[in-house]
C-alpha positions as CSV (number, residue, x, y, z in Angstrom):
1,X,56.4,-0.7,40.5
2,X,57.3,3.1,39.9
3,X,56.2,4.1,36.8
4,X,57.8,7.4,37.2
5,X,61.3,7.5,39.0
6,X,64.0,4.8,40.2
7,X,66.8,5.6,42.7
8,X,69.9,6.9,40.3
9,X,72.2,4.2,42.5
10,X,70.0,1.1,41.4
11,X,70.1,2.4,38.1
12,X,73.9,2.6,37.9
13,X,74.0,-0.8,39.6
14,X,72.0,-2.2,37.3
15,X,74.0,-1.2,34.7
16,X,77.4,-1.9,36.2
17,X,75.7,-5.7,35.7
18,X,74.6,-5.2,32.2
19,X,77.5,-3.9,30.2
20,X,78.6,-3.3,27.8
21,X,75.4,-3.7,25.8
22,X,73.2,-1.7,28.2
23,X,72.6,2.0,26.8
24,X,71.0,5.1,29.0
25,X,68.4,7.4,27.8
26,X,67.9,5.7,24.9
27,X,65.0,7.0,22.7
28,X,62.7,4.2,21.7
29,X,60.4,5.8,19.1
30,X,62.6,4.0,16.5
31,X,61.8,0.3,17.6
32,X,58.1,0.8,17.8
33,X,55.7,0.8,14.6
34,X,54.3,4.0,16.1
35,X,57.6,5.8,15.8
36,X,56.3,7.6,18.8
37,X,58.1,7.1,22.4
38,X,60.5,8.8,25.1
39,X,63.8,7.5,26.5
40,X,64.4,4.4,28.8
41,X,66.6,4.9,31.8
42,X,68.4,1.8,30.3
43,X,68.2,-0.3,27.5
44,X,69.4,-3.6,26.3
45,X,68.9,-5.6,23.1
46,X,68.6,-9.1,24.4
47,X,69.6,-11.7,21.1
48,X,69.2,-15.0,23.8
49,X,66.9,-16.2,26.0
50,X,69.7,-16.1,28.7
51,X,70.2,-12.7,28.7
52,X,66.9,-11.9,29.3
53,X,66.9,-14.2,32.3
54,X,69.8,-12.6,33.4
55,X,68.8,-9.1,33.2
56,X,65.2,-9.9,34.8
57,X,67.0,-11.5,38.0
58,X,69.3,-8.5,38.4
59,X,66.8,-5.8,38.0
60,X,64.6,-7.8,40.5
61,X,67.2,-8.4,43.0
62,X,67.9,-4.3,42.7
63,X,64.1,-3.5,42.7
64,X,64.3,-1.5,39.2
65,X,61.1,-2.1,37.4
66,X,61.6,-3.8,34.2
67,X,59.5,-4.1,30.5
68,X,59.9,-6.3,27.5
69,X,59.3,-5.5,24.3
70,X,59.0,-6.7,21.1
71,X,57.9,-5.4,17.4
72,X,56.0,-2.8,19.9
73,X,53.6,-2.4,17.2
74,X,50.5,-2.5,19.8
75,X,52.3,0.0,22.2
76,X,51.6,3.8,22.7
77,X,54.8,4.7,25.0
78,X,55.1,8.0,26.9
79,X,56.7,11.3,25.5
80,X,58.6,11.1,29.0
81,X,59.5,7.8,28.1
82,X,60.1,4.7,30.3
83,X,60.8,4.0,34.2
84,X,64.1,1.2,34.5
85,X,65.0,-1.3,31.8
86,X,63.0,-1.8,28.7
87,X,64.5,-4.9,27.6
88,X,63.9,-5.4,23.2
89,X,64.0,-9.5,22.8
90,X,65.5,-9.8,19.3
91,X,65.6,-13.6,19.9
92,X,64.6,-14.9,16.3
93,X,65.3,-18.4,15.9
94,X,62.7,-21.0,14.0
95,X,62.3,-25.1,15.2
96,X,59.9,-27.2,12.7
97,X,58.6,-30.1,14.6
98,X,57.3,-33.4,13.2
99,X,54.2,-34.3,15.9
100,X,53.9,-37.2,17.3
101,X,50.0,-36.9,17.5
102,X,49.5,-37.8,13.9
103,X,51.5,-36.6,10.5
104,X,49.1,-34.6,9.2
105,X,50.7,-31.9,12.1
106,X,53.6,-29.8,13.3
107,X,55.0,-28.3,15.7
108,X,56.5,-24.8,15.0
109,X,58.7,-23.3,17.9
110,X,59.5,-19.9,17.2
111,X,61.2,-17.1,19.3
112,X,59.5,-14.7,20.6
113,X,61.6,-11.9,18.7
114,X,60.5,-13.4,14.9
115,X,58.5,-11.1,13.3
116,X,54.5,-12.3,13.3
117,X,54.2,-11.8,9.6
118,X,57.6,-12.9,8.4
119,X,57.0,-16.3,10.2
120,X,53.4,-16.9,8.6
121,X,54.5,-16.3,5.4
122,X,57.6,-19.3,6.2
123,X,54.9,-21.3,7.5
124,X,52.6,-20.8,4.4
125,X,55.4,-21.3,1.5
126,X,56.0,-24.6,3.4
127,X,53.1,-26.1,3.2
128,X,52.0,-25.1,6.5
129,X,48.4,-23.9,7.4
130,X,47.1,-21.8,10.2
131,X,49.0,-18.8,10.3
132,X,47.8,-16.7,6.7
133,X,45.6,-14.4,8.5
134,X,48.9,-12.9,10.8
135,X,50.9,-12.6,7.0
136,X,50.3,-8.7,7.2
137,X,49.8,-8.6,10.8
138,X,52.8,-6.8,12.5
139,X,54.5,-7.1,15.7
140,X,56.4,-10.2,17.1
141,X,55.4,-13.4,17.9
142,X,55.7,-12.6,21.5
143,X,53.1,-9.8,21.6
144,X,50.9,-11.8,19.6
145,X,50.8,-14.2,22.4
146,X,50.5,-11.8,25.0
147,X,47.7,-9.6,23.0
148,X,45.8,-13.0,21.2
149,X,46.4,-10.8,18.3
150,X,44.4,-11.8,15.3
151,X,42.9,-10.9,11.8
152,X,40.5,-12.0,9.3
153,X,38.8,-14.3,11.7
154,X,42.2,-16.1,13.2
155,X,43.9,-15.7,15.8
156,X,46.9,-17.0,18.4
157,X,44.6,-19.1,20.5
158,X,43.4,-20.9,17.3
159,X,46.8,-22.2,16.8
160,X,49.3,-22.3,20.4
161,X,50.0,-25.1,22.3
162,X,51.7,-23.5,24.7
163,X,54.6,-20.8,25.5
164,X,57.4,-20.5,27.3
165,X,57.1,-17.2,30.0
166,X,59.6,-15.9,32.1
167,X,58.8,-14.5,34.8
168,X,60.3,-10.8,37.0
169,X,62.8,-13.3,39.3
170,X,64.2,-14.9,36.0
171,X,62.2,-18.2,36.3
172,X,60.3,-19.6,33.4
173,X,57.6,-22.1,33.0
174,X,55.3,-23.0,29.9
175,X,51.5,-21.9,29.9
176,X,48.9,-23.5,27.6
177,X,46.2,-21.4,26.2
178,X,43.6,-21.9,29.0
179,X,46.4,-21.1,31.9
180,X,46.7,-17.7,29.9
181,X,42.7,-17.2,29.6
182,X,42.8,-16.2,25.8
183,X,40.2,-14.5,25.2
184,X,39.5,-11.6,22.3
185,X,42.8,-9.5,22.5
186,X,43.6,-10.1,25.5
187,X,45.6,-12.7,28.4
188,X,46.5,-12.7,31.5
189,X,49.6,-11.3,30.7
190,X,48.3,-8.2,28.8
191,X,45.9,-7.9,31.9
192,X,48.5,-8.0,34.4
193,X,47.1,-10.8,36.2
194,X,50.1,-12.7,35.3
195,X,53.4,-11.1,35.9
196,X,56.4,-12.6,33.1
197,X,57.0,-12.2,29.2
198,X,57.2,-14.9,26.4
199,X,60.3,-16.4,25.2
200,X,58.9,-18.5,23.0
201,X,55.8,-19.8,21.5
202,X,54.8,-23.4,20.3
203,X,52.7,-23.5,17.6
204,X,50.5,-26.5,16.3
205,X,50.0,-26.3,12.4
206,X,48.5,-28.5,9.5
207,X,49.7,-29.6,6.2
208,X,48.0,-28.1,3.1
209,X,48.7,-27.2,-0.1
210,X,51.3,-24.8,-0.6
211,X,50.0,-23.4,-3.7
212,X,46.4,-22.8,-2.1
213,X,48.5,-21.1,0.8
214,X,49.7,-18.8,-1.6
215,X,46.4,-17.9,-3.3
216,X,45.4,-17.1,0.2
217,X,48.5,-15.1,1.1
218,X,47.2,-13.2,-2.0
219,X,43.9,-12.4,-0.4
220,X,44.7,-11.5,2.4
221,X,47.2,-9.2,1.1
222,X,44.7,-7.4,-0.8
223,X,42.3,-7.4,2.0
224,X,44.5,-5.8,4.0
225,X,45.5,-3.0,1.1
226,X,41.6,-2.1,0.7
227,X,40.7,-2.3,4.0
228,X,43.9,-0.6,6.1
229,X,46.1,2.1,5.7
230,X,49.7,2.5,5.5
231,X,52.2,4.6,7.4
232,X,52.9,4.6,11.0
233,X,50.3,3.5,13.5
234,X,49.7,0.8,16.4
235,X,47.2,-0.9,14.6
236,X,43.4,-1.4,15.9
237,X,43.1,1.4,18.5
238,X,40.2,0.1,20.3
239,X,38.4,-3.6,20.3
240,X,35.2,-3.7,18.9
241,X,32.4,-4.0,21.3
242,X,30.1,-6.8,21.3
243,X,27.9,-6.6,18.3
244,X,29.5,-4.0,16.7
245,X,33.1,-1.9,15.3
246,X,34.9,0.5,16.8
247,X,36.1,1.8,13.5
248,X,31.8,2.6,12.3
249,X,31.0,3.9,15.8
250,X,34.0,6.5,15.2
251,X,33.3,7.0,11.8
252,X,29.6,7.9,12.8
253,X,30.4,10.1,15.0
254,X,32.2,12.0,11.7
255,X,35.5,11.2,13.0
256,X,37.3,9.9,10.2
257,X,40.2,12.6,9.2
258,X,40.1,14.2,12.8
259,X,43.8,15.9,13.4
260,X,45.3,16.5,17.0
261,X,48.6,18.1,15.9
262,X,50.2,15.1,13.7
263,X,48.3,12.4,14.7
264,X,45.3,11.6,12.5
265,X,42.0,9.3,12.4
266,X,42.6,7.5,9.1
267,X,40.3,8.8,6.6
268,X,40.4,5.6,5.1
269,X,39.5,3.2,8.5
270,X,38.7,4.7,11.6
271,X,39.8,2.8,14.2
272,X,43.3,3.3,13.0
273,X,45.1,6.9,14.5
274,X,48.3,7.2,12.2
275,X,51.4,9.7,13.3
276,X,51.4,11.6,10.2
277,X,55.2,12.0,11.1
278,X,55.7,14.4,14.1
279,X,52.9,13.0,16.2
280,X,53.5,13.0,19.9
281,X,52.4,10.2,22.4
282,X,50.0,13.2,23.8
283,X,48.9,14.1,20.5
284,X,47.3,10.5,20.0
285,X,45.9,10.0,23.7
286,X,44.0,13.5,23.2
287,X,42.6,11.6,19.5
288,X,41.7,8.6,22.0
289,X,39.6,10.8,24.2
290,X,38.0,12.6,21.8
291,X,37.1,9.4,20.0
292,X,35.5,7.5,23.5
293,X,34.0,10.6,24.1
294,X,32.3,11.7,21.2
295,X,31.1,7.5,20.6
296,X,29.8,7.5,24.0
297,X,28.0,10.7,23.9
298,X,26.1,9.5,20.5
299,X,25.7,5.9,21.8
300,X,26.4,5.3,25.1
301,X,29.1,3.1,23.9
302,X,32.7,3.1,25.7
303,X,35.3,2.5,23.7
304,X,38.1,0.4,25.5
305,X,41.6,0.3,24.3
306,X,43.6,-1.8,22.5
307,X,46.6,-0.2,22.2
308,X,49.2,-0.4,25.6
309,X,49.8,3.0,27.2
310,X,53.4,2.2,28.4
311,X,55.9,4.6,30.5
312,X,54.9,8.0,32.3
313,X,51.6,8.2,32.0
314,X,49.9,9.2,35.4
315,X,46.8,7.4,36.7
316,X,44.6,9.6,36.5
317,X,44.8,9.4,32.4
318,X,45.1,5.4,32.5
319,X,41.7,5.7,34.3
320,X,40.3,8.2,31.6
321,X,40.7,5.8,29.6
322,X,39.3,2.6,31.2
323,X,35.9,3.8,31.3
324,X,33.2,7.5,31.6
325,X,33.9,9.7,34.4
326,X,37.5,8.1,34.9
327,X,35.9,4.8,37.0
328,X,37.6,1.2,36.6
């Protein structure tokens, strides 16, 4: 896949087979909770599962490299933006299934457009338990899968049963947990050892108390508040190594409040870098480096990422990333 150009006639093909909803250049700062982010060559809003099949298959058969996102709240994309179709899944339909494997469960079967929190909250005022710790979690329930995403000591793997991944020709096939090798924030899928995107996710919850739901709803709301700041950002920037938090090990190193430009290390939690408004997608990969490098210098600590670099970033930055000296 070229990361960088596509031949203008598979473009225009492409698009000839897209319309009328396909756009070019368009900027996709707005859709991610960054607000940070270049043009695509094309974009579609995909509302049905269909259309996303449809639009993998042609930009496969035309050999235009193609990327599906969702809330984009765990994605740093590119100032020069994004090589082919970036497809936004906006797919945000809700199934509540009674299981068969005893009453006491259910199946939720949710779209992989429905907002993370927005769905646990649904879950919660039902009666539903499992899902409280994602109620101020961002993002949509697609990245969740693909990222394990998780909070307060919960996370996707605790609660999916399996989901439903299309793959780059258009075919789709459902993947338990184990076939997607959830472990801490992170698949196969956010590794790249397995090539597709989630449609949709199925979701095995219990019945509690929907009062008690709501106390915890509470607390976690206020966790969040005291803990977290507001304003734009992509969330955790790095994982936390073993033993330890990325957010102290920056903070030792007397990060917090650092400034490249508009982006900012929160001076309230460290491992957050917020765009203060104006920030650029350069702006907050120069914060990253300055943060792995002054951590490892003081600890011999490397901080890995979190966050998605996404678009035209070169390889030789990917690799500053990914570990000292610019090694794999």
């Amino acid at each position: 896949m070229n990361v960088w150009t596509v031949p203008p006639a598979a473009l225009a093909a492409l698009a000839q087979r897209l319309e009328p909803g396909v756009r070019w250049r368009h900027v996709l700062a707005p859709y991610t909770t960054y607000r940070i982010g270049g043009p695509a060559d094309l974009f579609l809003v995909a509302t049905r599962a269909e259309e996303v099949v449809t639009a993998l298959q042609a930009a496969h058969a035309l050999g235009v490299p193609c990327r599906l996102i969702g809330g984009a709240s765990n994605l740093l994309i590119a100032d020069a933006g994004v090589a082919g179709l970036v497809i936004k899944l906006s797919m945000s339909g809700v199934r509540f299934i009674e299981d068969p494997g005893g009453p006491e469960r259910v199946i939720v079967v949710a779209a992989a457009g429905c907002q993370l929190a927005s769905l646990a909250r649904q879950c919660a005022r039902r009666g539903l338990a499992g899902l409280v710790w994602a109620s101020n979690v961002p993002g949509s329930v697609g990245a969740a899968v693909v990222n394990n995403a998780g909070a307060f000591g919960g996370c996707m793997a605790d609660v999916l049963v399996r989901a439903l991944v299309v793959d780059p020709q258009g075919q789709a096939r459902y993947y338990t947990p184990a076939e997607l090798a959830m472990e801490y924030r992170s698949t196969r899928l956010k590794a790249g050892a397995l090539q597709g995107a989630v449609l949709e996710a199925e979701l095995a919850l219990t019945r509690a108390d929907p009062r008690e739901l709501e106390q915890q709803l509470a607390q976690v709301r206020e966790r969040r508040r005291q803990s977290q700041p507001s304003g734009f950002s992509a969330g955790s920037m790095f994982t936390n190594p073993p033993g330890d938090a990325a957010g102290r090990l920056i903070e030792a190193a007397g990060l917090k409040g650092y400034r490249c430009g508009d982006a900012q290390i929160s001076p309230q939690h460290a491992n957050f870098f917020l765009n203060l408004g104006a920030a650029t997608a350069r702006e907050v990969y120069a914060l990253m480096r300055v943060a792995q490098d002054a951590v490892y210098r003081q600890t011999g600590i490397w901080l890995r990422p979190e966050v998605q670099l996404v678009g035209r970033w070169t390889p030789a930055e990917l690799a500053a990333l990914a570990a000292p000296g610019g090694a794999p």
